[in-house]
C-alpha positions in Angstrom: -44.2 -8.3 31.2 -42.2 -11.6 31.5 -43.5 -14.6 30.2 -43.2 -17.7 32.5 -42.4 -21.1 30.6 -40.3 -24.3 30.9 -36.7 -23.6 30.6 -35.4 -24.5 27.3 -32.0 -26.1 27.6 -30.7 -24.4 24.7 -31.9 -20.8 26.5 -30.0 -22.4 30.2 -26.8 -23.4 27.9 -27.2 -19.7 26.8 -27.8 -18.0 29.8 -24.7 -20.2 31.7 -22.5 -19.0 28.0 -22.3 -22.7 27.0 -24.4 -22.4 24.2 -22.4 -24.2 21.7 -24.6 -22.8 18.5 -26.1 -20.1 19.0 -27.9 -19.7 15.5 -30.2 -23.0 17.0 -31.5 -20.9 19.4 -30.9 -16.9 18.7 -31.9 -15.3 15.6 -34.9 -16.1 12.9 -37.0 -19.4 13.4 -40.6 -21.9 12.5 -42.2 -22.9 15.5 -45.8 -24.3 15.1 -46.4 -22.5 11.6 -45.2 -19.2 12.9 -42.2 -16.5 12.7 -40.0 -16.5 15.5 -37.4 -14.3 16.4 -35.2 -14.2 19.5 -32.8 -12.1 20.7 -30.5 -12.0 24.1 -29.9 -8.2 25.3 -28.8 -8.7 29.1 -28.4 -4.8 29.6 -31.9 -3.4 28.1 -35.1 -2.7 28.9 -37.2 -2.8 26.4 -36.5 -4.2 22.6 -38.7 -3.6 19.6 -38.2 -5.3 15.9 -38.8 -3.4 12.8 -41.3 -5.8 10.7 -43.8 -4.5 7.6 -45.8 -3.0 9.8 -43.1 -0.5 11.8 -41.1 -1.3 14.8 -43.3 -3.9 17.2 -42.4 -4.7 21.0 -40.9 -8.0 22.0 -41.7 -9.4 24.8 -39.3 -10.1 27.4 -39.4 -13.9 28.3 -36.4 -14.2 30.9 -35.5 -11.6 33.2 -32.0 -11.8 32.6 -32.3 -9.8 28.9 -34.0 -13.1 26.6 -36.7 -11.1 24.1 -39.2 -12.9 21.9 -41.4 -12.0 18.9 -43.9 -14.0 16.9 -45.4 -13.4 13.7 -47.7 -14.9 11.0 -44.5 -13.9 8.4 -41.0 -12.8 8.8 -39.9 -9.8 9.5 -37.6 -8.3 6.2 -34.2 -9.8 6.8 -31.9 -8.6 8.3 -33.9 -7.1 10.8 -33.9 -4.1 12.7 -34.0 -4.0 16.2 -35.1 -0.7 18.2 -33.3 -0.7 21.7 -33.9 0.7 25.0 -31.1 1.0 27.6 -31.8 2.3 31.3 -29.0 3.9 34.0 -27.1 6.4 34.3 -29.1 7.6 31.4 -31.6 7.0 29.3 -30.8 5.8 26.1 -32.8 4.6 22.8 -30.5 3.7 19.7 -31.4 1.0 16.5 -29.2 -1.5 15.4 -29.2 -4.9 13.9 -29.3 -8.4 15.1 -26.1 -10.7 14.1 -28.1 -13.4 14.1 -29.8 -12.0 11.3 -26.9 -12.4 9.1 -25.7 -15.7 7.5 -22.0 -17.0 7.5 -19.8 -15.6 4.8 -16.8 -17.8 5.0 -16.3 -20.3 2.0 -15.9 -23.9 2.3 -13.2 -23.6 -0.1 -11.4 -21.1 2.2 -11.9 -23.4 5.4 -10.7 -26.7 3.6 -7.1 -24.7 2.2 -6.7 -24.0 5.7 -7.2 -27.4 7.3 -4.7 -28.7 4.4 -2.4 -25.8 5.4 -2.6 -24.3 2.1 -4.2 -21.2 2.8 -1.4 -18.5 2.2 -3.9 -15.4 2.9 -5.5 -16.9 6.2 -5.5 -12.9 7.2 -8.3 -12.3 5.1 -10.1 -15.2 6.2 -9.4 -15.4 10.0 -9.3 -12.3 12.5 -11.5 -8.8 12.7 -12.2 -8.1 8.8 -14.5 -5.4 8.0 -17.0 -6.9 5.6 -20.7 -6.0 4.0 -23.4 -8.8 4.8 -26.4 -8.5 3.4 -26.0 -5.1 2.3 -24.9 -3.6 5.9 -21.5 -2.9 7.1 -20.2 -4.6 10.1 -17.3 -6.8 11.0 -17.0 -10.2 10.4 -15.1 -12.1 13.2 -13.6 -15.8 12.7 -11.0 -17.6 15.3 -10.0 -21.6 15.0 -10.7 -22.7 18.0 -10.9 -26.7 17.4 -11.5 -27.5 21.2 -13.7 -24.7 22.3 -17.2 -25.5 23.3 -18.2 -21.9 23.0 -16.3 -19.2 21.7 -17.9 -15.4 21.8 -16.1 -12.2 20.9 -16.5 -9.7 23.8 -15.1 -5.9 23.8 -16.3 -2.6 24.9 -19.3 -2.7 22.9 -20.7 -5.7 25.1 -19.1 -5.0 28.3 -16.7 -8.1 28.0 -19.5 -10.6 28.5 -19.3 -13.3 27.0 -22.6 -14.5 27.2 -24.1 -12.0 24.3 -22.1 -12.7 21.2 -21.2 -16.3 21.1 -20.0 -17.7 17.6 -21.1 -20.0 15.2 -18.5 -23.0 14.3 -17.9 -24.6 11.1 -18.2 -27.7 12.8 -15.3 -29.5 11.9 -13.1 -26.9 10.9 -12.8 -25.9 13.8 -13.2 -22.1 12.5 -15.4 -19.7 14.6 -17.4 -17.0 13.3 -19.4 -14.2 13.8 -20.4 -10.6 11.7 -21.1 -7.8 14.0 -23.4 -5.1 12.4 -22.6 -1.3 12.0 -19.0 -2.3 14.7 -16.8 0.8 13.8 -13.3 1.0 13.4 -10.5 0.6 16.4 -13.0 -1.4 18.7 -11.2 -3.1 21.2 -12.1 -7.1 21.3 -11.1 -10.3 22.5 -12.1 -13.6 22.4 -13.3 -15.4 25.3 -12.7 -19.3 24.6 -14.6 -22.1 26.7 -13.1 -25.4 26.4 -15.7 -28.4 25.5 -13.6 -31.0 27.9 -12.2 -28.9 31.5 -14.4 -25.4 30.9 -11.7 -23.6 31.3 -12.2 -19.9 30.2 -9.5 -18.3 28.5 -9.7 -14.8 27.4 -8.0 -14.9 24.2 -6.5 -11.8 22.3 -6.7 -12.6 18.5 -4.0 -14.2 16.9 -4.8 -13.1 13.3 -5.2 -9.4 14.2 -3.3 -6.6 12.8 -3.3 -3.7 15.4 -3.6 -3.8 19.5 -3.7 -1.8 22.4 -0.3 -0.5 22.8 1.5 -2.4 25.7 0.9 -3.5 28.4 -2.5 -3.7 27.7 -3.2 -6.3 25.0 -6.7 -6.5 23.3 -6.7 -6.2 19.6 -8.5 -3.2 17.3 -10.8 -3.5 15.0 -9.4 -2.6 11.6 -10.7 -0.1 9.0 -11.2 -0.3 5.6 -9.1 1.8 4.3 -5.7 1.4 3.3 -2.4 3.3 2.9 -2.4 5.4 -1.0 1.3 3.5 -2.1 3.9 5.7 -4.3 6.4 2.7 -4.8 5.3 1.2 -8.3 8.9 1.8 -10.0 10.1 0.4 -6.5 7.9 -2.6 -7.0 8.6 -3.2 -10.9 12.5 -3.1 -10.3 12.6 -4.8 -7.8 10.6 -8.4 -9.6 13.9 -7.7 -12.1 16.2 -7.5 -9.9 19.4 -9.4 -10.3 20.3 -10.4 -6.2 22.4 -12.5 -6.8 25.2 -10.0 -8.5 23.9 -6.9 -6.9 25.2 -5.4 -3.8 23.3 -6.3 -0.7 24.0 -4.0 2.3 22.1 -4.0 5.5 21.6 -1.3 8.5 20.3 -4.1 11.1 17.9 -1.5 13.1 15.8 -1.4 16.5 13.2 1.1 15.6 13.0 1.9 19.4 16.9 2.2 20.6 17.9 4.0 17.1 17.1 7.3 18.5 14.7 8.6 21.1 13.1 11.9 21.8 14.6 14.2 24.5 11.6 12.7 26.9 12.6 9.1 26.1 9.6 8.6 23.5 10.1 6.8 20.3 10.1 7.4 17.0 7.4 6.9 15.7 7.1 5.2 12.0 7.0 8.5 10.1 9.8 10.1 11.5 11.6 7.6 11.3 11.0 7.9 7.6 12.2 11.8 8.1 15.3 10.8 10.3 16.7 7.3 9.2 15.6 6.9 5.8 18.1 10.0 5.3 20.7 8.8 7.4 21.0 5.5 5.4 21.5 7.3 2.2 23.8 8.9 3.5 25.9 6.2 4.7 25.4 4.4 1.1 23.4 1.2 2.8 20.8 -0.7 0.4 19.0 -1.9 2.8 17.2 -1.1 6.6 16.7 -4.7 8.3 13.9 -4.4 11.2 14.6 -5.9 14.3 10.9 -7.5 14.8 8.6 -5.2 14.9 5.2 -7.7 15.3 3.8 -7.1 18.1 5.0 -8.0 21.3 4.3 -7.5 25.3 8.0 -7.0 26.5 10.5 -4.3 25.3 13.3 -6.2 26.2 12.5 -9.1 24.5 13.7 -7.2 21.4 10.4 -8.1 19.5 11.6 -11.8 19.6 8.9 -13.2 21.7 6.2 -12.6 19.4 2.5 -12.4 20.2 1.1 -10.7 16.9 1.9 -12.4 14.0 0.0 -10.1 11.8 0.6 -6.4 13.4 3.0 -4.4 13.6 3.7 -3.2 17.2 1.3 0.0 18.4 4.5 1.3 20.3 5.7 3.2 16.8 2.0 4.2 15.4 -0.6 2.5 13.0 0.2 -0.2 10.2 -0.8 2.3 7.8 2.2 4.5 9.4 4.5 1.2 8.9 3.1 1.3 5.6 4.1 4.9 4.8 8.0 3.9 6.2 8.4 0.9 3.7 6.5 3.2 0.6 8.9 6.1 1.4 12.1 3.8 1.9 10.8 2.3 -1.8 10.9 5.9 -3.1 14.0 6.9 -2.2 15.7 3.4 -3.3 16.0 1.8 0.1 14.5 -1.7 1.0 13.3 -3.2 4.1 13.5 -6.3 5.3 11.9 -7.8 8.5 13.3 -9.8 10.6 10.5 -12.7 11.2 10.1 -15.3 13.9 8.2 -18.5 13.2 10.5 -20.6 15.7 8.5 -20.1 18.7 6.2 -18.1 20.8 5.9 -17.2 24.4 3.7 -18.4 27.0 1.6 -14.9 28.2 -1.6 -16.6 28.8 -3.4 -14.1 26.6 -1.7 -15.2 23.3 -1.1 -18.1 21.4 0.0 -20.4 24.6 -2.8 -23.2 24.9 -5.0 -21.0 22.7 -8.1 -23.1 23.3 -7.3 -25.1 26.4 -5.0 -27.2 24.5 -1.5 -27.5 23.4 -3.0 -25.8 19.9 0.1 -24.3 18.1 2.3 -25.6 20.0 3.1 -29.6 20.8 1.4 -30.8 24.1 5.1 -33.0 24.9 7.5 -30.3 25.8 10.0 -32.5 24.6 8.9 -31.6 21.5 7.0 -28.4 22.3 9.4 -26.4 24.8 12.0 -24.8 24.4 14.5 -24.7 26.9 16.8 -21.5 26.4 14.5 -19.3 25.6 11.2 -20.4 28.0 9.0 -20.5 24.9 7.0 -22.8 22.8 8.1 -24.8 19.5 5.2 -24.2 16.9 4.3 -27.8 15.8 4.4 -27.4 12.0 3.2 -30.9 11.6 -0.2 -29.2 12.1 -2.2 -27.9 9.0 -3.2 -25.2 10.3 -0.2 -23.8 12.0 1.6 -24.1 8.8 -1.3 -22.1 7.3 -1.4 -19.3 9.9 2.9 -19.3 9.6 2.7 -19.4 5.9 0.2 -16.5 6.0 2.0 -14.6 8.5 4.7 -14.6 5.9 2.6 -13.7 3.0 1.1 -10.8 5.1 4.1 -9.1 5.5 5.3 -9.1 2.6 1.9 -8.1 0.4 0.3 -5.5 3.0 3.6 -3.7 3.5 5.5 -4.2 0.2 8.5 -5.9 2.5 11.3 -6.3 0.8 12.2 -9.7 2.4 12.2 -12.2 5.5 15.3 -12.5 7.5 14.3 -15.7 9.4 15.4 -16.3 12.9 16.6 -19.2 14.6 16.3 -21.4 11.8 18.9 -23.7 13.7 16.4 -24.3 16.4 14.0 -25.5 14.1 15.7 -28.0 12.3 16.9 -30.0 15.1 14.8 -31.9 17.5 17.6 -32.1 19.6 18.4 -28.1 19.0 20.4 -27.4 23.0 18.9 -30.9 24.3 20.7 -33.3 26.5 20.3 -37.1 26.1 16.5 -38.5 26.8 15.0 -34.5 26.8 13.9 -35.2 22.8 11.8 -37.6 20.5 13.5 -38.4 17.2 12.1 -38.4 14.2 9.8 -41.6 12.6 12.9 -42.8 10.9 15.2 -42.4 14.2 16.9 -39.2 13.6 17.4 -35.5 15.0 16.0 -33.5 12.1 12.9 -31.9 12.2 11.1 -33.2 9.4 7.6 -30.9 9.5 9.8 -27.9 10.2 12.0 -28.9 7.3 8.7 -29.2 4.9 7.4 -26.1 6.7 11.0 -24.0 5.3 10.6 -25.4 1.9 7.2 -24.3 1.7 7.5 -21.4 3.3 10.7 -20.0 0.6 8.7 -21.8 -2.5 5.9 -19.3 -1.8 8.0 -16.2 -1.2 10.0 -16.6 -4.4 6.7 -17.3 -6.4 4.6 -14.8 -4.7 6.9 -12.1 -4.7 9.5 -12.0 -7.1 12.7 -10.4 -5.9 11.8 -10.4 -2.1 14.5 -11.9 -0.4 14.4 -14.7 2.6 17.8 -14.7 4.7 18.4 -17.7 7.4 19.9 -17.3 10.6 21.3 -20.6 10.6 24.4 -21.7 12.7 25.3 -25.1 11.7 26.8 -26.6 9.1 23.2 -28.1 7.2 23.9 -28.4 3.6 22.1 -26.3 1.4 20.1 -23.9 3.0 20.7 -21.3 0.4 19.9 -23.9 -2.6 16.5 -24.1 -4.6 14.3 -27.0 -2.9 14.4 -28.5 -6.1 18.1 -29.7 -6.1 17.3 -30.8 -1.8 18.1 -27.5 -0.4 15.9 -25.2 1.9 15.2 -22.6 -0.3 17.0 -19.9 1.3 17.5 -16.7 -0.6 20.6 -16.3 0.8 22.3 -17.7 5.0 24.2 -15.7 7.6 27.9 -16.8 7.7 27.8 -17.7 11.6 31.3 -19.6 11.6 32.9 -16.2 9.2 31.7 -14.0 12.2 32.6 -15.9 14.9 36.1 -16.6 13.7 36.8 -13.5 12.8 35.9 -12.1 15.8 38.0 -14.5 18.0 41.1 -13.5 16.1 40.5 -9.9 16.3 40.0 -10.4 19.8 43.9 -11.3 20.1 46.5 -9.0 21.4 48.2 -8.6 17.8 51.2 -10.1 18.5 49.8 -13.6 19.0 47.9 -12.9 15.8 50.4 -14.9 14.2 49.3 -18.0 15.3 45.4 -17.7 14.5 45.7 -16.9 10.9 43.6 -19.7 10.0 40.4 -18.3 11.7 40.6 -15.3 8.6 41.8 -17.5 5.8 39.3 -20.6 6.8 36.6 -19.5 5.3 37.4 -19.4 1.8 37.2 -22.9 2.2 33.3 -22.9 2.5 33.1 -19.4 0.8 30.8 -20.9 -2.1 28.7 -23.6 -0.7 25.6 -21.0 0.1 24.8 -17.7 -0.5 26.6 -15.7 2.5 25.6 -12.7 4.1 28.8 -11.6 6.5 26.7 -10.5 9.7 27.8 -8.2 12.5 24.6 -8.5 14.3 22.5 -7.3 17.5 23.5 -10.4 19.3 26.9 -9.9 19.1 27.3 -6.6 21.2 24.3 -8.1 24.0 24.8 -9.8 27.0 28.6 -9.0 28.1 29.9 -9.9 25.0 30.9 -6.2 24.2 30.4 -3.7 21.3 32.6 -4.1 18.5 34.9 -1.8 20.0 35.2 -3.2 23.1 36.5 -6.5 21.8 39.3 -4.8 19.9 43.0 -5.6 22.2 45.0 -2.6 23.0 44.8 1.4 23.8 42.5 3.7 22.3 44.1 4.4 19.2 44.7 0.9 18.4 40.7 0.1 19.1 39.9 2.7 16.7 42.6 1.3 14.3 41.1 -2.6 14.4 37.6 -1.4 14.3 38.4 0.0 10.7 40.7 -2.5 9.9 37.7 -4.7 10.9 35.0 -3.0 8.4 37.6 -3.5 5.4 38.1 -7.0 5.5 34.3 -7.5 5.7 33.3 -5.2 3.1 36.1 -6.5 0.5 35.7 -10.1 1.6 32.7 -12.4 -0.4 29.2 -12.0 0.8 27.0 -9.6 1.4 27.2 -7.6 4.3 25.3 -6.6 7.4 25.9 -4.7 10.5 24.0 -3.5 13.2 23.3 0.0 14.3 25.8 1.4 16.0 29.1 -0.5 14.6 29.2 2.1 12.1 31.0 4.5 14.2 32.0 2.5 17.1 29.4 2.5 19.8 31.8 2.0 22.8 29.2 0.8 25.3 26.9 -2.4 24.9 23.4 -1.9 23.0 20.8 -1.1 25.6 17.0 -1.3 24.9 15.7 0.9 26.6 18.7 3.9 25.4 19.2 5.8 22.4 22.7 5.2 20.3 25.6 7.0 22.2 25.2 9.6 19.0 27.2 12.5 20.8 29.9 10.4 20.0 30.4 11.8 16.7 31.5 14.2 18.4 35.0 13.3 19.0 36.9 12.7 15.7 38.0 9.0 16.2 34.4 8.2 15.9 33.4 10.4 13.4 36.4 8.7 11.4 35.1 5.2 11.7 31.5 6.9 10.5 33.5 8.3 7.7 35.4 5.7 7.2 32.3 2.9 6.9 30.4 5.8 5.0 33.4 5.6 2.3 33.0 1.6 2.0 29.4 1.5 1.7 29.9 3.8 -1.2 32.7 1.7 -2.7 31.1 -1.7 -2.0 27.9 0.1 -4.1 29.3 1.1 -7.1 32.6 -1.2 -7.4 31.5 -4.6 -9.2 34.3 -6.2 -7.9 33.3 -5.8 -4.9 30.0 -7.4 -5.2 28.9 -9.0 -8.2 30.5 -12.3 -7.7 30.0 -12.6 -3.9 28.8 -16.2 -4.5 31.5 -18.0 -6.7 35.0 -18.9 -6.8 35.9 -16.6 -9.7 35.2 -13.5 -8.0 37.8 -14.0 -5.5 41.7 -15.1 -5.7 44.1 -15.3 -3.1 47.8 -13.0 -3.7 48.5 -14.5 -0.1 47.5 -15.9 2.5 50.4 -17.3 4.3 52.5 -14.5 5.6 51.5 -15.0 8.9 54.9 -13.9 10.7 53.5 -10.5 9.6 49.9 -11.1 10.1 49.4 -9.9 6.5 46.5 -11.3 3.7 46.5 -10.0 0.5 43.2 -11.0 -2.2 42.1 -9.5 -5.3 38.1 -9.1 -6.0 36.8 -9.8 -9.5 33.8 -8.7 -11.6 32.5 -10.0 -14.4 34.1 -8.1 -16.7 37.6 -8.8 -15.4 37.8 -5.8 -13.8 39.3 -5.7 -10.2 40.7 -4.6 -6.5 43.8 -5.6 -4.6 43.2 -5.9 -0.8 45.9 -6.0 1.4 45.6 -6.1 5.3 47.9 -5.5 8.1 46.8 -7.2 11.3 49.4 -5.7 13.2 50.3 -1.9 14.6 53.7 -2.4 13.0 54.2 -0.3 10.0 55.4 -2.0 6.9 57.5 -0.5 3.6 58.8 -2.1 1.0 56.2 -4.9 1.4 56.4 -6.6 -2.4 53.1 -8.3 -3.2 52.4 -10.1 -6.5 49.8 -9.0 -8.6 47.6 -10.8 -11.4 47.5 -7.6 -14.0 51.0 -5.8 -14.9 50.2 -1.8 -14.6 50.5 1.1 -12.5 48.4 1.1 -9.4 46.6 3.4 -6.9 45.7 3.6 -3.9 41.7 3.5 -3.9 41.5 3.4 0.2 43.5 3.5 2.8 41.9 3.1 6.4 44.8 4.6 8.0 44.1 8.3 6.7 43.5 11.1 8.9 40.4 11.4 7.6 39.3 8.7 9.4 41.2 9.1 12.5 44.7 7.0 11.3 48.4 8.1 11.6 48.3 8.7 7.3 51.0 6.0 6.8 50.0 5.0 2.9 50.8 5.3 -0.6 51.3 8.6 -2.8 51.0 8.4 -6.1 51.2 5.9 -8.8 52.5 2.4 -8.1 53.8 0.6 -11.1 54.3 -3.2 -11.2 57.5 -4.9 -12.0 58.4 -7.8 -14.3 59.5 -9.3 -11.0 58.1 -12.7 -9.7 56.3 -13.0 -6.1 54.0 -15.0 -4.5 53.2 -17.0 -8.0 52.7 -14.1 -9.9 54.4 -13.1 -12.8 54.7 -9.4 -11.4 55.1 -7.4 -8.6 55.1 -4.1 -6.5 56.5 -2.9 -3.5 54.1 -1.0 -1.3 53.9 0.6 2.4 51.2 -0.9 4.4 49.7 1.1 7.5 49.9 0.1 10.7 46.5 -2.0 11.8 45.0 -1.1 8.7 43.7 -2.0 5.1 44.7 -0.6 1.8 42.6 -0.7 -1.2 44.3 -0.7 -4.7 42.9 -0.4 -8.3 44.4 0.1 -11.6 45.5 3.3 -12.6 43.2 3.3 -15.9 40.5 2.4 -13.5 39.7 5.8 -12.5 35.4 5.2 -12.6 36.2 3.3 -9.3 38.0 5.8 -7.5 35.0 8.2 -6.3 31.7 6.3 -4.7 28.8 8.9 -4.8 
């Protein structure tokens, strides 16, 4: 039986889904000394509530699915309802109201995040699985400022908008709702009504941490549970652990281009744990960096048009398979650092873009809010709240998966408001200028929490100008930067091994320039993704000259930056010469270890990994001046440097490099220590694919002057190569593990 009665305008607003609170209309009420309770099932029949007395009918008083009871008390809350579903089949199931239960979240948590303060915004905001009132369910929340209605739809209500609308917290502008007895892995949106235009935008959730795997894009539900982590030692060590003196050396990986399955299917996050973690041991890295792996809706984006901030991507399995990769790395000594993108976001209408009608995370003036190059929007970290949900993006990575560190990207971008703009396309700052001064406050905050959070987790800065200080504590002015990539060391010293050798002569400044800037930051020496993309070539494609002389440079290459200051990094693939471009959607050219020139460079690289490891010299003052000394750096008619490496204890390496395929003997060098010498390395052995000119035997120094130095030694240097002495009475250095 329907009941006939004047239309309430909070029922129209409801039936229309414009009901901005539903709680004033749904849910337990007093009307004219009585117990009310409504309820709005569009798809059923018939709807009972469970009061003292057993399950009574309510009566249906709109045809489109609005229910009433009325009592002399109230039922027990929450209540139960008893509901009947006709169709295909006949169905009868019990279940609980939502609007039975009250709001959970704290004004304490809502305020931190207006001030931007709230570093754990995940555990506020999103799908959390939650008890209310006794029952299990799942608690949604969204900031939707601008939103006159906001409702979370899914399978579980036929995506309709109409029968789950959320509650605001006025004016946080938070959202929220708790759905009773919603299991696990429940797909969900939200679906966003704009008070001003009503617009509807169906909105996946930005504070989720799994979706649908691609190119579908609604977010999962989460469970409770969590992953059983084996990495305490890993954990304790690391809040000790001395970065600045230790070696630092980093695998730069795409999870989904490392290797792929005969069929072209990834790897998923647990064999990757069976297939690269061993791999990198091998190879003596100390470090995998990820390539992004939050989620995103376009493979060839690389992951760096991000639309999950808190989830990583479904193509590779579950977080709690992420979670077993990291606690596995940990066990077997390995960290993992993510590289993390809080420059901008893309514009898929499902995300982020406009999230509520408005320009919400981003600015509304795309002179401020657009970025050209890329087609994406600037976050505006002016805003409270953005800085919240980028500060707890941060936070979340590195407490939920044990990360090891933030490599943060584009940081460039971010600090200038005139970052690849032309005259007139940018707004200064208040005081007149180009820098960005929220994303400058944004940075400082951003490392002040990461060092206090989680001592000895690392954040690295992609950063390709010259701002001072990004690799200095914020209290002294700077950024806050564990450490910076060394942009200007790569380019340069890519341009001059670009040259045909015999001009090499006359670009010997692009190698010796850096020393000159060596020790203003904390360097990382980056041979990165982007640098064999986009027809610029692998690594051994930019090398002059035939085969053999490719080969030659590429290891010449890999011994200058593993003996030169700063801690290294290199993407997949350089380690044994990759001849062809990275692709995405391709596997590494493995087979090529096939044929010894590249299973030499492996070798080769394999060798210095091991060296760099477990020779201080070669890494425990990578920061300061006294770790590094010049023997010579102005014989460039020969195209010839020559350095020694220092560790604290005094100990050392000599480094000399030939630049050309001309084979030198009798070359007299100085050295700094009187004694007889060995060759530690030599990348011109067979053994990794060289002609074996070198150095047998003991060298001993002379009491003859060179080069500033009170002694000398005459020694043969290898054609397009680098030679690696130590001290005879040095002999711990001579075999890496």
């Amino acid at each position: 039986m329907i009941t006939t009665r004047t239309i309430n305008p909070l029922q129209e607003a409801l039936l229309h889904a414009r009901l901005h609170d539903p709680f004033s209309y749904l849910g337990l009420h007093q009307e004219q000394g009585q117990a009310l309770v409504r309820v709005f099932r569009p798809d059923d029949t018939h709807v009972w509530i469970r009061t003292a007395g057993g399950f009574e009918p309510m009566r249906r008083i709109h045809p489109h699915g609005v229910f009433e009871w009325r009592g002399e008390s109230p039922p027990d809350m929450p209540y139960r309802l008893r509901i009947e579903k006709q169709g295909a089949r006949h169905i009868v199931y019990e279940t609980y109201d939502p609007y039975a239960f009250a709001p959970q979240i704290s004004g304490h948590d809502l305020h931190l995040f207006n001030e931007g303060k709230l570093w754990q915004a995940y555990r506020m905001l999103g799908a959390q699985p939650a008890n209310n009132a006794g029952i299990a369910g799942m608690r949604f929340s969204v900031w939707a400022p601008n939103a006159g209605r906001v409702s979370v739809v899914g399978d579980f209500n036929r995506w309709d908008g109409r029968t789950h609308p959320m509650k605001v917290h006025h004016a946080s502008g938070v959202w929220e709702l708790f759905i009773p007895e919603l299991p696990p892995d429940s797909l969900y949106k939200y679906e966003i009504c704009n008070r001003n235009s009503g617009e509807i935008l169906l909105k996946t959730d930005p504070y989720a941490n799994h979706y649908e795997l691609r190119p579908n894009t609604a977010a999962l539900t989460p469970a409770d549970g969590r992953h059983d982590w084996h990495d305490a030692m890993w954990m304790t060590s690391r809040a000790n652990w001395d970065w600045l003196h230790a070696p630092l050396n980093v695998l730069e990986v795409h999870a989904g281009s490392w290797k792929r399955h005969p069929d072209g299917r990834f790897y998923t996050y647990r064999e990757l744990a069976d297939h690269l973690l061993p791999y990198v041991l091998e190879m003596g890295y100390t470090h995998i960096e990820l390539m992004p792996i939050a989620e995103h809706p376009l493979d060839e984006s690389w992951g760096y048009q991000t639309t999950g901030y808190f989830a990583a991507t479904s193509r590779y399995g579950s977080p709690d398979d992420f979670r077993f990769f990291v606690d596995t790395c940990h066990q077997a000594g390995i960290g993992v650092i993510l590289d993390w993108v809080p420059a901008h976001f893309p514009q898929d209408t499902f995300a982020l873009a406009r999230f509520d009608g408005t320009a919400l995370y981003e600015h509304e003036d795309p002179r401020l809010g657009f970025h050209q190059d890329w087609g994406t929007y600037i976050f505006n970290y002016g805003r409270n709240e953005v800085k919240s949900f980028l500060l707890s993006s941060a936070h979340y990575w590195l407490s939920e998966f044990h990360l090891d560190g933030l490599r943060v990207d584009a940081v460039a971008s971010m600090l200038y408001l005139d970052y690849s703009r032309k005259e007139g396309e940018w707004l200064p700052n208040k005081y007149g200028g180009r820098e960005n001064l929220e994303a400058i406050e944004f940075l400082r905050e951003l490392n002040i929490m990461v060092h206090a959070e989680f001592p000895g987790a690392l954040t690295l800065a992609e950063e390709s100008t010259a701002w001072p200080g990004v690799s200095r504590p914020t209290y002294v002015g700077g950024l806050g930067f564990s450490m910076k990539w060394n942009m200007g060391w790569m380019h340069d010293t890519l341009a001059y091994m670009r040259q045909d050798p015999v001009h090499r002569r006359y670009h010997q400044d692009q190698l010796t320039f850096s020393q000159l800037y060596a020790y203003s930051e904390n360097f990382v020496l980056p041979f990165s993704h982007d640098e064999v993309v986009h027809g610029k070539g692998s690594l051994w494609n930019k090398m002059p000259g035939d085969a053999w002389q490719k080969f030659a440079n590429v290891r010449l290459l890999l011994v200058y930056q593993m003996t030169w200051p700063g801690k290294k990094l290199n993407f997949m693939g350089n380690e044994f010469a990759q001849q062809q471009e990275w692709r995405i959607n391709h596997e590494l050219d493995w087979y090529l270890l096939g044929q010894k020139q590249h299973s030499g460079i492996e070798a080769a690289h394999r060798d210095l990994n091991h060296y760099y490891k477990h020779i201080p010299a070669l890494h425990q003052l990578d920061f300061v001046s006294e770790g590094f000394h010049w023997i010579d750096c102005q014989d460039a008619d020969h195209s010839v440097i020559s350095y020694v490496r220092r560790a604290k204890d005094g100990s050392f390496v000599l480094v000399v490099l030939n630049f050309t395929p001309v084979p030198r003997t009798g070359y007299r060098i100085g050295v700094s220590a009187a004694g007889t010498y060995h060759e530690l390395f030599n990348s011109d052995s067979t053994y990794y694919g060289g002609s074996n000119v070198g150095n047998l035997g003991n060298i001993a120094s002379v009491h003859i002057p060179w080069m500033g130095f009170a002694d000398s030694m005459t020694v043969t240097l290898p054609p397009l190569a680098g030679v690696v002495f130590s001290l005879q009475d040095m002999s711990d250095t001579r075999n890496p593990e």
